[in-house]
C-alpha positions, 0 to 999 in steps of 0.5 A, spaced: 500 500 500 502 506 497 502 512 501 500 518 499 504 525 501 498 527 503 497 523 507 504 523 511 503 531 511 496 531 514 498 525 519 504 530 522 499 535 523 494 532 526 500 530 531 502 537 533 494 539 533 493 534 538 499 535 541 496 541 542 489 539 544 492 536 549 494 542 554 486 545 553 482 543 558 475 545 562 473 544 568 468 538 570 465 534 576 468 533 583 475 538 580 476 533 574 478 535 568 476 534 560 481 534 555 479 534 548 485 532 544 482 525 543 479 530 536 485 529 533 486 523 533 478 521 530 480 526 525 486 523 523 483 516 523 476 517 520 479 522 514 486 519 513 485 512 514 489 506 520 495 508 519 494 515 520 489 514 527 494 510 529 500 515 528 497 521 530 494 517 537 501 515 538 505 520 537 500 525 540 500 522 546 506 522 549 505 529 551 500 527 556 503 520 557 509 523 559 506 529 564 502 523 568 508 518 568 504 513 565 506 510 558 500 506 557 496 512 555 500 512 548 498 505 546 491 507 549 490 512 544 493 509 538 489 504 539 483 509 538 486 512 532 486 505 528 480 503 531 477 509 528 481 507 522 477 501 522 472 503 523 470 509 518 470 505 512 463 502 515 461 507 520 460 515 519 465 517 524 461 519 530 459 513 530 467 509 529 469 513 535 464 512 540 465 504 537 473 504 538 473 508 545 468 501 547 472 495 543 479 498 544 480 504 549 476 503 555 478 495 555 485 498 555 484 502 560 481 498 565 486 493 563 492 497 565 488 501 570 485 495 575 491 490 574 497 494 573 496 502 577 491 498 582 486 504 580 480 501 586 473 498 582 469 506 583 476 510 581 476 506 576 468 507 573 469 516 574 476 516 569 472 511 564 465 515 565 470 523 564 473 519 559 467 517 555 463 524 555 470 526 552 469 521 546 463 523 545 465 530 544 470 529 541 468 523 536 461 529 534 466 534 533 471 529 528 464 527 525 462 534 523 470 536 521 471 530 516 464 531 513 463 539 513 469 539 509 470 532 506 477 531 509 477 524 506 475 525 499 480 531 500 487 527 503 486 519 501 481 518 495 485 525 491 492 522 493 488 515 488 485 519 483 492 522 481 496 515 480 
């Protein structure tokens, strides 16, 4: 499979867009935080493709990951950009966002947080519910800017037409 420059160009910047996202935040319930650089990552995998999500979820968690010490938060969100990837060639992107936080991400972080950082069982419950009012934000704002603007016709499917 040939990837288009595209592709690797709107990649990168979706990277640093996320990475930037990163530091935005808002207040929520009980001193919790939302944060919205999950945008990023939907977008790159709903309008680039697989590859692209799995980058730009990768690479655009290490700030985060590396601010709260735990490393898993990069698979994490790779695994949320593949998913979303996936998942757009079937589903509008809403929809493959809110699929791949349930079928990857959440598993993931419960996993790594019940078994490996010993988070307790109700602990546990609060992040996965912040982290799923996050994605459903995030997830609609990536539905809208990939469909509004028609981000994947304009960086896959021109890249093909052009061959």
């Amino acid at each position: 499979m040939k990837v288009s420059s595209r592709v690797i160009a709107f990649t990168a910047v979706l990277s640093a867009l996320t990475v930037v996202l990163s530091f935005l935040s808002v207040p929520f319930l009980y001193g919790s935080r939302i944060h919205f650089f999950q945008v990023g990552i939907m977008l790159a995998g709903a309008a680039g493709g697989p590859i692209a999500g799995l980058l730009t979820g990768s690479v655009g968690a290490l700030y985060m990951a590396s601010v709260r010490s735990d490393p898993t938060i990069v698979v994490g969100n790779g695994l949320l950009g593949l998913g979303v990837g996936v998942l757009c060639l079937r589903l509008r992107p809403v929809l493959a966002g809110l699929v791949a936080w349930a079928l990857f991400q959440a598993p993931w972080i419960f996993f790594t947080g019940t078994l490996i950082f010993r988070v307790p069982l109700p602990a546990m419950g609060f992040i996965l519910g912040l982290l799923t009012v996050e994605d459903m934000v995030c997830a609609s704002v990536a539905d809208v800017l990939t469909n509004r603007f028609h981000l994947r016709s304009l960086i896959v499917d021109s890249g093909r037409l052009q061959q």
